[in-house]
C-alpha positions as CSV (number, residue, x, y, z in Angstrom):
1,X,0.0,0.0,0.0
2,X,2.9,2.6,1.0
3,X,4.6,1.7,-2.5
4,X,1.6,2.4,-4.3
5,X,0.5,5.6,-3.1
6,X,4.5,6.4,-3.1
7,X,4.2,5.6,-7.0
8,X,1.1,7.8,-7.4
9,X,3.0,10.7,-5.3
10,X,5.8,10.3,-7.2
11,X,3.6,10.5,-11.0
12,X,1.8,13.4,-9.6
13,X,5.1,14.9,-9.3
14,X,6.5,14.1,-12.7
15,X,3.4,15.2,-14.2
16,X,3.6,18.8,-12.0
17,X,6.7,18.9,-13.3
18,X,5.7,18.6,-17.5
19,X,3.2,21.1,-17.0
20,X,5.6,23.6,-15.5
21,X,8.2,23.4,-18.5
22,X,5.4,22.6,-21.2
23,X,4.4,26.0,-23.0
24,X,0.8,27.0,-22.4
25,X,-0.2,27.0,-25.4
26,X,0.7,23.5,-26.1
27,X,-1.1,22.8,-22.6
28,X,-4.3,24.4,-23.8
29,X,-6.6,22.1,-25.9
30,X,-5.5,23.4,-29.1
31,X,-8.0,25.5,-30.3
32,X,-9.1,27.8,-33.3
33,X,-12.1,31.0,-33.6
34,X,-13.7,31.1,-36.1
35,X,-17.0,33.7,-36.7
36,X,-16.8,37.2,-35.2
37,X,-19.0,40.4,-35.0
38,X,-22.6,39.7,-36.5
39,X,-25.6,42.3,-36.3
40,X,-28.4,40.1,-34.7
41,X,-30.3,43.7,-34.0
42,X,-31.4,45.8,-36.2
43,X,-32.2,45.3,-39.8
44,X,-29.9,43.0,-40.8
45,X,-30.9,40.4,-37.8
46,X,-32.4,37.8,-39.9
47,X,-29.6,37.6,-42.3
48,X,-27.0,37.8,-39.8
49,X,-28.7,35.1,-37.5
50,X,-28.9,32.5,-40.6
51,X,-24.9,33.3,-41.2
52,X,-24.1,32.7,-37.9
53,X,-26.1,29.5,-38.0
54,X,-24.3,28.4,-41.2
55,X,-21.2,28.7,-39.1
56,X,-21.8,27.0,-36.2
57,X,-22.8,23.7,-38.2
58,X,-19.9,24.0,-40.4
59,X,-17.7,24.0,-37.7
60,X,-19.1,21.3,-35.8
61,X,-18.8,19.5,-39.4
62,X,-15.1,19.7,-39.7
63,X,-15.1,19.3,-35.4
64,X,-16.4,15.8,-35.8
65,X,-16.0,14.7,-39.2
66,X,-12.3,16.5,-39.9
67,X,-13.3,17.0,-43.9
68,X,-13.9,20.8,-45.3
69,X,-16.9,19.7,-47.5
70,X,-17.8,16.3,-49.3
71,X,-16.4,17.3,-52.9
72,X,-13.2,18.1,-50.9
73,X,-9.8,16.0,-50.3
74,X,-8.1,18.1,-47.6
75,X,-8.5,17.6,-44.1
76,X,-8.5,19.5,-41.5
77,X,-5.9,19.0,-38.7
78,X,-7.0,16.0,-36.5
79,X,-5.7,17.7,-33.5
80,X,-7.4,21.2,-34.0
81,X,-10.4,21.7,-32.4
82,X,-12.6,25.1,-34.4
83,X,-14.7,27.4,-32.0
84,X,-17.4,30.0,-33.2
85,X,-17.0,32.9,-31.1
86,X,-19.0,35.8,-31.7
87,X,-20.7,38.5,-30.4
88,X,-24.0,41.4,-31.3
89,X,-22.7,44.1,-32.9
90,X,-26.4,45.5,-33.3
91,X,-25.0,47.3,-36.5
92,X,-23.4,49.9,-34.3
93,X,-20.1,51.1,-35.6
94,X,-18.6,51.9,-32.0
95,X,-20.1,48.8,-30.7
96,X,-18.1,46.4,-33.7
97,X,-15.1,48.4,-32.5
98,X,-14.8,47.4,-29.0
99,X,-16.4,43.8,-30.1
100,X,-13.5,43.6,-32.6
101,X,-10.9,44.4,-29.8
102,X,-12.1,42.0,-27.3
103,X,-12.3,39.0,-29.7
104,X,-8.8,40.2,-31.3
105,X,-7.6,39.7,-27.4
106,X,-9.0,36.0,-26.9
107,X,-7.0,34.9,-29.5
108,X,-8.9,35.5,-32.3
109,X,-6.7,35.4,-36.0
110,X,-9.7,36.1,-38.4
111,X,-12.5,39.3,-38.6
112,X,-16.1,39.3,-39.6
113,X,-17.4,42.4,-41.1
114,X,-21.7,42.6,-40.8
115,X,-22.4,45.5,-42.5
116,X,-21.1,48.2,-44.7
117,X,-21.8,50.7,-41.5
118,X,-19.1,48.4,-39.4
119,X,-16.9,48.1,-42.7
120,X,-16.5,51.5,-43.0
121,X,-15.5,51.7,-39.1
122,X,-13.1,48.3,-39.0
123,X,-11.3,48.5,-42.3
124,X,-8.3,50.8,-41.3
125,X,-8.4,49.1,-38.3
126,X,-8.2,45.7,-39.5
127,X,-6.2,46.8,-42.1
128,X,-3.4,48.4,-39.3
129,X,-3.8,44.4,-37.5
130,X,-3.2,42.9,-40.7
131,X,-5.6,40.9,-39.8
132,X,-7.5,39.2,-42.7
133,X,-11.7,39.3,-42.6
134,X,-14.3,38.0,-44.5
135,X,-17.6,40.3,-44.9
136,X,-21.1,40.1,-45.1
137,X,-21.2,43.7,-46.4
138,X,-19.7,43.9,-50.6
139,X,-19.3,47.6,-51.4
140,X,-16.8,49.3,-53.3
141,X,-15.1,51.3,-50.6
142,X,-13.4,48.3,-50.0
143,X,-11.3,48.2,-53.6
144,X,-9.7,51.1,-52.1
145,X,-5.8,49.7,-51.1
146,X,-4.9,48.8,-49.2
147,X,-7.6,46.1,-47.6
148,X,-7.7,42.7,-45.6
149,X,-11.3,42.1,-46.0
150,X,-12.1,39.7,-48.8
151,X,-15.7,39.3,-50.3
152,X,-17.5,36.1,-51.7
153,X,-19.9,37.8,-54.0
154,X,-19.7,40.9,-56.3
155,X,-19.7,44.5,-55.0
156,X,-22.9,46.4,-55.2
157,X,-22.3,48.7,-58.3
158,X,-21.0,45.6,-60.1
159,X,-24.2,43.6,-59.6
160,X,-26.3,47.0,-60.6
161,X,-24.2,46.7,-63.9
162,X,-24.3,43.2,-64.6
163,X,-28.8,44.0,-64.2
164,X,-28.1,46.6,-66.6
165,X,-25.9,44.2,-69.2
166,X,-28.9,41.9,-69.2
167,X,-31.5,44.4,-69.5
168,X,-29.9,46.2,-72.0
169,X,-29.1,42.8,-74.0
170,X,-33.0,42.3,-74.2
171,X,-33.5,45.3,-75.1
172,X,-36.0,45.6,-78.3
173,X,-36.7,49.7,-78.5
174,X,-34.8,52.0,-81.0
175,X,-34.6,54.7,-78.5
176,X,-31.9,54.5,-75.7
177,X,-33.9,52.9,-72.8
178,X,-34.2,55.2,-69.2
179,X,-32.0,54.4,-66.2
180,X,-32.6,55.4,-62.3
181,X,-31.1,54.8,-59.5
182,X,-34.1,53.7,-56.3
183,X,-32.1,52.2,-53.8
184,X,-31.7,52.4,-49.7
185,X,-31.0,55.6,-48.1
186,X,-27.7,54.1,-45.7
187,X,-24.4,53.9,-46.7
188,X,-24.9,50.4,-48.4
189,X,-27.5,51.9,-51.1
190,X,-25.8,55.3,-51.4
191,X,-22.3,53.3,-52.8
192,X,-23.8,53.0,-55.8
193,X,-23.8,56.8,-56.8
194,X,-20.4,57.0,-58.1
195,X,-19.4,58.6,-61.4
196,X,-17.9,55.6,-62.6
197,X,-21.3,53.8,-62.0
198,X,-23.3,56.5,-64.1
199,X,-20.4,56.6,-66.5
200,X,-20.7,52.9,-67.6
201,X,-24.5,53.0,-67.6
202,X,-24.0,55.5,-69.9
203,X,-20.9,53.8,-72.0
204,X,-23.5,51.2,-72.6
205,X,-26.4,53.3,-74.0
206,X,-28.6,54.0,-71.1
207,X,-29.9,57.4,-70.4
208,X,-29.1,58.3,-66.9
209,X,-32.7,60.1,-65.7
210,X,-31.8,60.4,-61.3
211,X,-32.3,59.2,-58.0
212,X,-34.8,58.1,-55.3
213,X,-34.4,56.9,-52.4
214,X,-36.4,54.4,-50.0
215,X,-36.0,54.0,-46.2
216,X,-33.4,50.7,-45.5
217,X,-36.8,49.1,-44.0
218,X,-39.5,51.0,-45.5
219,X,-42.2,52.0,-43.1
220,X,-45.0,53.0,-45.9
221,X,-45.1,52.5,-49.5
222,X,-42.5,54.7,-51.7
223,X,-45.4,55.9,-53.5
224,X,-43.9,59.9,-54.3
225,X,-40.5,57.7,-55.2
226,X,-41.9,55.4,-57.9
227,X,-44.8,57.8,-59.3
228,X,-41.4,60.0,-59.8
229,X,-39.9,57.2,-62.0
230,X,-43.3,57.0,-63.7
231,X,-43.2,60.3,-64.8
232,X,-39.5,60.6,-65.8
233,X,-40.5,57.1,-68.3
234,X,-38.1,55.2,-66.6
235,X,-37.6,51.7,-68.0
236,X,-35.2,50.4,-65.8
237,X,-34.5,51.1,-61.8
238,X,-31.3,50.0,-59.9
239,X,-30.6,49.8,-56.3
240,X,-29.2,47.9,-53.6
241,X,-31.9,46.9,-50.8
242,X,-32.9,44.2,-48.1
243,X,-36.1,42.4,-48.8
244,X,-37.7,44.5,-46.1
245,X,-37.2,47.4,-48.5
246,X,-37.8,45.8,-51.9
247,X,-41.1,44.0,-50.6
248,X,-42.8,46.7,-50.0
249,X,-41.4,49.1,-53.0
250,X,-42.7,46.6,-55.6
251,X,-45.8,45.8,-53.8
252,X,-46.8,49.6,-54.4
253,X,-45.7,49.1,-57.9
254,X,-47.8,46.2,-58.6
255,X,-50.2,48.4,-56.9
256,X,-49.7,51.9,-59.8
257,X,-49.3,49.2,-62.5
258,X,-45.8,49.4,-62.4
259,X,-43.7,46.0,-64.0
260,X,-42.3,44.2,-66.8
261,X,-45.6,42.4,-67.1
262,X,-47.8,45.7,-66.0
263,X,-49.3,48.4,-67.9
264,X,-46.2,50.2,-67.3
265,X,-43.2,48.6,-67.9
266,X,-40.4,49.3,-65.7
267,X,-38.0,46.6,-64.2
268,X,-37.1,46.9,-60.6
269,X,-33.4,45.4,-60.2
270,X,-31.3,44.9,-57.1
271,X,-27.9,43.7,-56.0
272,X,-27.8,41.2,-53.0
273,X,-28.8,41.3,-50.3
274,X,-32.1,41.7,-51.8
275,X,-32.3,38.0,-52.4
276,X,-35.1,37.1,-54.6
277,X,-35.3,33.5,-53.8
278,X,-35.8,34.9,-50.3
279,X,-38.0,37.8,-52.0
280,X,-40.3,35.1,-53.8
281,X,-40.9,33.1,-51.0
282,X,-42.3,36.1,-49.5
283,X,-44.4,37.4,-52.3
284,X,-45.1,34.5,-54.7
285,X,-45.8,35.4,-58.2
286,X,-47.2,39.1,-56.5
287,X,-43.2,39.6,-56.9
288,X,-42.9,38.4,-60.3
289,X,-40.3,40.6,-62.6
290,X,-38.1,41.5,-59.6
291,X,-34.3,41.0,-60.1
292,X,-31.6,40.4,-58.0
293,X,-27.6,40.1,-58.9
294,X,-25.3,38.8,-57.1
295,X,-26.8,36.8,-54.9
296,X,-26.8,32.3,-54.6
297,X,-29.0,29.4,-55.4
298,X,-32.1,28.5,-53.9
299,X,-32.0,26.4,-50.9
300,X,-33.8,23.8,-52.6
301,X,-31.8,23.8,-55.4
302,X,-30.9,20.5,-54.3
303,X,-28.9,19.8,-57.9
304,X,-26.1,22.6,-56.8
305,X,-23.9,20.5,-54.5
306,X,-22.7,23.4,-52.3
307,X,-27.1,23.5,-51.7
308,X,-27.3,20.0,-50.7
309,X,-24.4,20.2,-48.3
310,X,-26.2,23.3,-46.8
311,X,-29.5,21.1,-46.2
312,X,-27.6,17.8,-45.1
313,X,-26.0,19.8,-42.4
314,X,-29.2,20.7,-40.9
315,X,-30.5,17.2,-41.3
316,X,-27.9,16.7,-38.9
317,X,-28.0,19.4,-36.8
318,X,-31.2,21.4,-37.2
319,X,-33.8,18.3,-37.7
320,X,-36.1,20.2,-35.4
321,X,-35.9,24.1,-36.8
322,X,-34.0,24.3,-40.1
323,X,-33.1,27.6,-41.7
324,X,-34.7,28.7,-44.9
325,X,-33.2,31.7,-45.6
326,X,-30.0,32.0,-48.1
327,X,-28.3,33.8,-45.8
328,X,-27.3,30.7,-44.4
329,X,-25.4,29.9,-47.4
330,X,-23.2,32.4,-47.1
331,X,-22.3,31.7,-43.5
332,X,-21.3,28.2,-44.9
333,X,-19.2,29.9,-47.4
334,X,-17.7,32.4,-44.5
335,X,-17.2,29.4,-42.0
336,X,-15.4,27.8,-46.0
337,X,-13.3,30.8,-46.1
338,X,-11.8,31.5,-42.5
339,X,-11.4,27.9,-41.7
340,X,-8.9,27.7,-44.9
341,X,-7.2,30.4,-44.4
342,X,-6.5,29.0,-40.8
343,X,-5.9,25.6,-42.3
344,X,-3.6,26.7,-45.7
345,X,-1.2,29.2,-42.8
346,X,-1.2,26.6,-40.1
347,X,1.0,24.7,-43.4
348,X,3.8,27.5,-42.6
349,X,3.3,28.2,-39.4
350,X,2.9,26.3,-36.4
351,X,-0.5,27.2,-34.5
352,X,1.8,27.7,-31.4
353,X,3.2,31.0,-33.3
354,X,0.6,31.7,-35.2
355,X,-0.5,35.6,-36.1
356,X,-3.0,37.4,-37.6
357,X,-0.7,38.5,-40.3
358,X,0.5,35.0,-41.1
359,X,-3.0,34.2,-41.6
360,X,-4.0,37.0,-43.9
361,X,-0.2,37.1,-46.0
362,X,-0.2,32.9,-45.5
363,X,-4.0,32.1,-45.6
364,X,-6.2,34.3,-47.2
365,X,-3.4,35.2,-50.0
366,X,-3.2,31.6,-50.9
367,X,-6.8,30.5,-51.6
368,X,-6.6,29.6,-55.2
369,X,-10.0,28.1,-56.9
370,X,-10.9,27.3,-53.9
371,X,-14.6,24.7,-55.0
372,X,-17.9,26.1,-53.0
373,X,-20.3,23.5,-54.3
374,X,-21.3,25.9,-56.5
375,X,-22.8,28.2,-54.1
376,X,-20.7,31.4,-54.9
377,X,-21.0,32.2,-58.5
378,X,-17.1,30.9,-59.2
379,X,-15.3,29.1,-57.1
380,X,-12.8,32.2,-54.8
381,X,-9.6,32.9,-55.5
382,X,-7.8,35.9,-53.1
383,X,-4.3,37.1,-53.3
384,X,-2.5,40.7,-52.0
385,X,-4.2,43.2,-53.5
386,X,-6.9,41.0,-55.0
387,X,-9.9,40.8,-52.1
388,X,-12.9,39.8,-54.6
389,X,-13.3,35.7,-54.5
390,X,-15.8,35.7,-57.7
391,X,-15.4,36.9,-61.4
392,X,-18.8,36.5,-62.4
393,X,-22.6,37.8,-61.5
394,X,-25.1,35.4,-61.3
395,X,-28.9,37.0,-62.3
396,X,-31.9,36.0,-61.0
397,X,-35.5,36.7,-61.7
398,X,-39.1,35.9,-60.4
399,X,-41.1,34.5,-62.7
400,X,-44.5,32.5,-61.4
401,X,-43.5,33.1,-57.9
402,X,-40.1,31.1,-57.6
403,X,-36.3,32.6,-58.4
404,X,-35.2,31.7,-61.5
405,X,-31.4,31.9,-62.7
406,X,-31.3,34.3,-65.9
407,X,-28.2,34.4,-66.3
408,X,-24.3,35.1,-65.5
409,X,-22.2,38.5,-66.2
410,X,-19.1,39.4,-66.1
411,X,-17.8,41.8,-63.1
412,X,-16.9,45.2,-65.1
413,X,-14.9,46.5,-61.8
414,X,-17.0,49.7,-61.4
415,X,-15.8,51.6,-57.9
């Protein structure tokens, strides 16, 4: 008996001992964060809740199953545990700020941008880090250089172009057909109104007529707005606005007789986020002629593999309440983005000694082609200096009350 528990005094001590000269880190589970700031207040909550749900199960896929998606042959280090760690930036600027600091503190080698308002605060800053970010938010203040936050679908004035490109391609009239911009009064609708933006629409042959503008979750029908566009003869209107803004603003012009299949013809076309498969579950065929670039497949596009992926993860982990909106789609592709970064730096850089900037210079500069199932419109490719993942615009249009792909652009680069 005294030889045993002289044994087990004796292991303790060894084992005291290995912890004392064993680095901390090493001691620590080893651990990843992946996620960040997210606006679950405000207008953007719904969006920002799917994404953050997209991220959690992705994570726990690569927790438990160690692969980064089913079409994929990488793994994921077996001895690396990922963590979502996040916090409610409610879409306030000085709020992100201190959010961004805290998680940056814990350990945290990857950003999350949720909104063009919290862009516009965190890109200097995250920029001075060198820490590397994706972004919910896709406007062109962030093609100014230098910038660490990389997008997965096409900035705002680029999807308004790529609407244009189709219109105008289906264009039968002589005369030059009439251009205005309706679009959300916030920073995120306002990008748009850039020389360069009017200058291409007029390159191509539209006549450029003005601009209206439409609360960011409209309150009462934009009536003064669109009888404006009416009179001016307006053929085709461009904007950038969130489903709570775009329902109602075509309701009222189903209401005046306002649509591509109405006594007036105008088309209403907007960049994502103004989703129209989320749209046209919403309005049914009440939508139909709505456009929206930029934006992803259907959830139950089951035939896109990056879709069925999405909707086998919540067979798994969301049996009981699944997710329908797109948004969660894009918190897949997020969760996609960060956790390769991580995984590609981790390559040339122990996790021990791991930085933000070997993330960003190691991680996010090396994703090459890197395969989304198809739910981004190519697969992304990033590199210094080069922070858009996608080369192309997908198009889509209601037409009897479901989102139909019309198309795919090219990005003209308009900022």
């Amino acid at each position: 008996m005294q030889k045993g528990r002289w044994l087990l005094r004796t292991s303790a001590i060894v084992w005291m001992a290995a912890m004392l000269f064993t680095p901390a880190g090493a001691q620590a589970q080893r651990k990843l964060y992946i996620g960040g700031t997210q606006s679950l207040t405000g207008p953007f909550a719904e969006d920002s809740a799917a994404v953050l749900a997209g991220i959690e199960d992705y994570a726990k896929y690569v927790n438990e199953t160690k692969n980064l998606a089913p079409w994929r042959q990488e793994k994921f280090p077996a001895d690396i545990t990922l963590e979502v760690l996040w916090r409610d930036d409610e879409l306030k600027p000085p709020k992100a700020l201190s959010i961004y600091e805290e998680l940056k503190s814990r350990g945290m080698l990857v950003g999350r941008i949720s909104g063009s308002p919290i862009a516009l605060a965190l890109k200097d800053k995250l920029w001075e880090d060198k820490m590397g970010a994706t972004s919910m938010a896709s406007g062109s203040y962030l093609l100014t250089p230098p910038q660490s936050i990389f997008t997965y679908y096409p900035i705002y004035t680029d999807s308004c172009a790529a609407i244009a490109d189709w219109f105008k391609a289906n264009w039968k009239e002589a005369r030059k057909p009439r251009v205005a911009y309706l679009t959300a009064d916030n920073a995120m609708g306002r990008s748009i109104e850039i020389p360069q933006m009017k200058a291409y629409l007029e390159k191509i042959g539209y006549e450029f007529v003005g601009i209206q503008y439409v609360p960011l979750v409209a309150t009462s029908p934009p009536t003064t707005q669109l009888t404006w566009l009416k009179e001016k003869g307006v053929d085709l209107a461009l904007g950038v606005m969130i489903n709570p803004g775009s329902q109602p603003t075509v309701k009222e012009m189903v209401r005046l007789g306002m649509g591509p299949h109405l006594a007036y013809k105008m088309t209403f076309g907007v960049a994502m986020p103004g989703h129209a498969a989320v749209f046209a579950a919403a309005m049914g065929e009440l939508g139909d002629g709505y456009v929206c670039a930029g934006s992803f497949p259907p959830m139950d596009d089951l035939a896109t593999p990056g879709v069925k992926f999405c909707n086998d993860l919540q067979d798994k982990y969301r049996k009981a309440k699944k997710i329908t909106h797109i948004m969660y789609e894009t918190g897949i592709l997020e969760a996609m983005i960060q956790v390769e970064a991580l995984r590609l730096a981790m390559q040339k850089v122990p996790l021990e000694k791991l930085t933000p900037r070997d993330v960003l210079e190691q991680g996010f500069y090396k994703i090459k082609d890197l395969n989304t199932g198809d739910i981004s419109s190519t697969p992304l490719t990033y590199g210094e200096g080069k922070v858009e993942g996608v080369d192309q615009i997908r198009i889509d249009q209601v037409q009897k009350g479901k989102s139909v792909k019309v198309g795919t652009y090219p990005m003209r680069h308009i900022y």
